[in-house]
C-alpha positions as CSV (number, residue, x, y, z in Angstrom):
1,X,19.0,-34.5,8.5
2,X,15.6,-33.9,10.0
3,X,16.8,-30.9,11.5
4,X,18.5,-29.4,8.6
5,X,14.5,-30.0,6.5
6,X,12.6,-28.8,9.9
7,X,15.3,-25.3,9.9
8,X,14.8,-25.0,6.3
9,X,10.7,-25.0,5.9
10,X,11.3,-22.7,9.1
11,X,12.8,-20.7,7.3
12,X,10.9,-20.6,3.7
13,X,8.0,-20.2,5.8
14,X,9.6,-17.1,7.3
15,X,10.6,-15.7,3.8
16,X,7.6,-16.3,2.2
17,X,5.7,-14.2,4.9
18,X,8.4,-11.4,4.7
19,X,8.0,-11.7,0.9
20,X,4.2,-11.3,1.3
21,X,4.6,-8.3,4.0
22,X,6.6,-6.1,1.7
23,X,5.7,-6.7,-1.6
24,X,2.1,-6.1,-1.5
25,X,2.0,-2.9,0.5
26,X,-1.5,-3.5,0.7
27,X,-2.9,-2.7,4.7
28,X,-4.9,-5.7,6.5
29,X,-7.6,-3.4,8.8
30,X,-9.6,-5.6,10.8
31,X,-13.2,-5.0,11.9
32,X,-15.3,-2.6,10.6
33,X,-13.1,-0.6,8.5
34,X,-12.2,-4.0,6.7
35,X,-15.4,-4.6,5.6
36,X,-16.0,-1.4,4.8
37,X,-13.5,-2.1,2.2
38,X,-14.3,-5.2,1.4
39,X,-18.0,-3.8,0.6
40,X,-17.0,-0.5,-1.0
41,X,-15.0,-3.2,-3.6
42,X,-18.0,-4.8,-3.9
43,X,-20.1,-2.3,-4.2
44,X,-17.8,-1.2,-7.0
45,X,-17.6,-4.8,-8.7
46,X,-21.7,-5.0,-9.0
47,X,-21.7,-1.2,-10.6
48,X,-19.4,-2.3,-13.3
49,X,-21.8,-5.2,-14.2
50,X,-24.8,-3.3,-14.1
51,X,-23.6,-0.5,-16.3
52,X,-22.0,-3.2,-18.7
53,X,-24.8,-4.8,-18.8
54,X,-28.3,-4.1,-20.5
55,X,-30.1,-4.2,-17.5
56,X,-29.9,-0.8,-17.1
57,X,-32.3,0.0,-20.6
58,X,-35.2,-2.9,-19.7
59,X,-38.5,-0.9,-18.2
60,X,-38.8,-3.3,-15.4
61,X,-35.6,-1.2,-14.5
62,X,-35.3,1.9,-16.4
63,X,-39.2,3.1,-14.0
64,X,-36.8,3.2,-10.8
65,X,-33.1,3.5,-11.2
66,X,-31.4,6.4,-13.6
67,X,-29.8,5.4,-17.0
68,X,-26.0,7.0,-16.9
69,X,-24.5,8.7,-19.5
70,X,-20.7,8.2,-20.1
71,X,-19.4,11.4,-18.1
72,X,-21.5,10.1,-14.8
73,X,-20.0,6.3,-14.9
74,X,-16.8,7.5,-15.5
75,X,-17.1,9.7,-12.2
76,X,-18.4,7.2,-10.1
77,X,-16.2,4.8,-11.7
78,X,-13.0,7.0,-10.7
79,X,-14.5,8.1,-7.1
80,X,-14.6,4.2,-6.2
81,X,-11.2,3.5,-7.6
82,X,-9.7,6.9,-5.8
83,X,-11.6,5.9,-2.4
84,X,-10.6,2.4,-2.2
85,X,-7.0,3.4,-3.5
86,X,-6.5,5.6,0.0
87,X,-8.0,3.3,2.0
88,X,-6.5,0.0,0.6
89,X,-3.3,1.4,0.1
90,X,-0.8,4.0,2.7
91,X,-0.5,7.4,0.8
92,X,2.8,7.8,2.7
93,X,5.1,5.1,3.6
94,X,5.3,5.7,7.6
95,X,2.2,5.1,7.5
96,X,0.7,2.4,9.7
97,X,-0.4,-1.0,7.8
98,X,-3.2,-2.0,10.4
99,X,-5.6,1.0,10.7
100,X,-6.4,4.0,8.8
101,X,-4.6,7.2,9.7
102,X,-6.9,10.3,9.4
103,X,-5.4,11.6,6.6
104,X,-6.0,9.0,4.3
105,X,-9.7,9.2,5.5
106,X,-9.7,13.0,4.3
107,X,-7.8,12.0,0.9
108,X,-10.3,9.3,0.2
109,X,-13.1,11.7,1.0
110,X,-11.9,14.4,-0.8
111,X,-11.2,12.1,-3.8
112,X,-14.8,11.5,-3.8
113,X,-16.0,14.8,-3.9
114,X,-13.6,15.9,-6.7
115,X,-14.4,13.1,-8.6
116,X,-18.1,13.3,-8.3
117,X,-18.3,17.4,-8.6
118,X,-20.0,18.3,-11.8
């Protein structure tokens, strides 16, 4: 009986890792690229509570950093979300899940560029 509750937390275990493997498709980089991510996210996370806020329009602020219009937020916005889309996330699906393949590098850069292009 022991056995037979041992075998089958074994094996939930097991499942539940499979489970997590495949339905996130999400990679797990280690080192520095993974906190490159992690920063570039937040990074992201404090720009969208800056520009939300009204921060931005007080003159202890407004003397030293820009005030952006609509079209520039919505550029950076988008060049954060395309970036951390091809690094976060495999463009192809033979792709590795540990590190970053080059060509994911180019697509994130190049999704920056095109995004941030006026």
């Amino acid at each position: 009986m022991v056995e037979d509750t041992e075998k089958s937390q074994a094996s939930d275990a097991e499942l539940e890792a499979m489970i997590a493997a495949t339905d996130t498709g999400a990679r797990s980089p280690e080192g520095n690229v993974g906190k490159l991510i992690v920063a570039t996210a937040f990074c992201w996370s404090v720009f969208q509570l800056w520009i939300a806020s009204p921060l931005p329009y007080l003159d202890v602020f407004s003397s030293w950093l820009p005030v952006l219009n609509n079209t520039d937020t919505r550029s950076i916005h988008l060049a954060f979300a395309v970036s951390l889309a091809f690094l976060a996330y495999p463009a192809l699906k033979r792709s590795p899940r540990d590190r970053i393949p080059i060509q994911d590098w180019v697509l994130a850069g190049a999704g920056i560029v095109v995004t941030t292009i006026k």
